[in-house]
C-alpha positions, 0 to 999 in steps of 0.5 A: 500500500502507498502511503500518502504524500505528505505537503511540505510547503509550510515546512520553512515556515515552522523551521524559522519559528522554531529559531525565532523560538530557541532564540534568547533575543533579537535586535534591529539595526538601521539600514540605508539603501541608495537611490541613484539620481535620475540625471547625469549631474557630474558635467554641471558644478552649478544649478540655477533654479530659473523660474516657473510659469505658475498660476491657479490661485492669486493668494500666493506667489507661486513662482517666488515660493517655489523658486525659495523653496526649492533653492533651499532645499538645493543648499541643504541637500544637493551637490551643486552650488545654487546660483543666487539671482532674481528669479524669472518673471517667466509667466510674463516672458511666455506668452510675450514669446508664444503670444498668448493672451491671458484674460484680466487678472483678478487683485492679489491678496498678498502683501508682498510683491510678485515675480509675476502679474496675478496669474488671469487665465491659468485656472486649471491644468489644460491652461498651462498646455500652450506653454510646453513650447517656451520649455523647448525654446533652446536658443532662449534657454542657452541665452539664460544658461550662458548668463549663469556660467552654463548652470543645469536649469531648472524650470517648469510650471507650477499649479496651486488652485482651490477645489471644493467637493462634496458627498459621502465619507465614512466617520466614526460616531461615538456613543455610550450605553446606560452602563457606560460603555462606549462604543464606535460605529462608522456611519456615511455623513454627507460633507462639503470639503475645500482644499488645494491641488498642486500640479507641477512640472520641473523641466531641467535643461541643460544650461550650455546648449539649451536642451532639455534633459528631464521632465517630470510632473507630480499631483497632489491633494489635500482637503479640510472639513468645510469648517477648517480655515487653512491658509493658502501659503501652509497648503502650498508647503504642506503638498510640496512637502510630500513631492520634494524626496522626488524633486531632489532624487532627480539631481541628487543621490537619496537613502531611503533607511529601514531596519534588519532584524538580526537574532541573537 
């Protein structure tokens, strides 16, 4: 008589808990694994954060910030000098150059002065579509490099606007029994939420013939309760926060750090 086939596939598994078992302890060590840029950087000794054709929303400066931003985040963390010099007022030099015309913008509400006129009709993604061309302009873009000592360049365009739905979500209500018990039920409640979208395209050229070398672009989203008042400027920090890992691992080696567990 055969006897049956015995299954073997859970055998490994009861071999490591049987050592994790006879083991007296474990710990963990940190560890680091590299993330190779995705540009060739090591031609360039200086990156020139230019400007941004930016617009969506009048409470902030799109361009100013994003420039500030990012050329604080190059001095901290990249490799290349950042050149330090005003920022383009590229919005105005776009659509002089395509020959665009935006509708009337509406008044600003910040204080401070803008690297561009209020951004009029670039209101939503498919408004920035006509400026893809500017990026491709190469006899402008080595103009601008050669004024910067053939800096790597960074550009784009940068998209903060509001955005308001509505409908279902799940929450959680608490409630207690007449002993006192508490108890959670999730239950759909109807809302109005606000928030932001940012939608940015870095494009890097090469500063000492033009060219572009790279081009990215990211979307994020953040909504509040309807009854939440959030700056404009804090929302714009808050998403760009999240996007900067990537924006930097485009010049720049990162580690992403973890642990490992080793038994004793």
């Amino acid at each position: 008589m055969i006897a049956p086939r015995r299954k073997t596939g859970s055998l490994p598994l009861l071999v490591l808990v049987g050592a994790l078992a006879g083991c007296t302890s474990y710990y963990e060590i940190p560890i680091e694994t590299p993330i190779q840029p995705k540009l060739d950087t090591s031609q360039f000794q200086r990156v020139f954060v230019a400007g941004f054709v930016a617009g969506g929303n009048d409470d902030i400066d799109g361009n100013l910030e994003t420039v500030r931003l990012l050329r604080s985040q190059l001095r901290q963390k990249g490799a290349l000098r950042v050149v330090e010099s005003e920022p383009l007022s590229l919005t105005t030099i776009a659509t002089e150059q395509l020959g665009i015309e935006l509708p009337p913008p509406t008044p600003a509400a910040t204080s401070e002065p803008s690297t561009d006129p209020p951004a009029g009709g670039i209101r939503e993604e498919r408004d920035l579509e006509p400026f893809d061309k500017f990026f491709e302009n190469a006899e402008y873009w080595k103009k601008i490099g050669e004024e910067h000592q053939g800096a790597l360049i960074v550009t784009g365009t940068i998209l903060f606007r509001p955005q308001t739905t509505s409908g279902f979500v799940q929450r959680e209500q608490e409630t207690y029994d007449e002993f006192g018990r508490r108890r959670v039920t999730p239950t759909r409640v109807y809302m109005e939420r606000n928030g932001y979208i940012l939608r940015p395209t870095f494009v890097f050229i090469d500063g000492r013939t033009g060219e572009t070398l790279h081009t990215e672009t990211f979307r994020e989203e953040i909504l509040y309760n309807q009854n939440t008042q959030t700056p404009a400027l804090s929302s714009f920090f808050e998403l760009m926060d999240r996007l900067l890992p990537s924006f930097l691992n485009s010049m720049t080696s990162q580690k992403i750090r973890g642990t490992r567990v080793l038994l004793k």
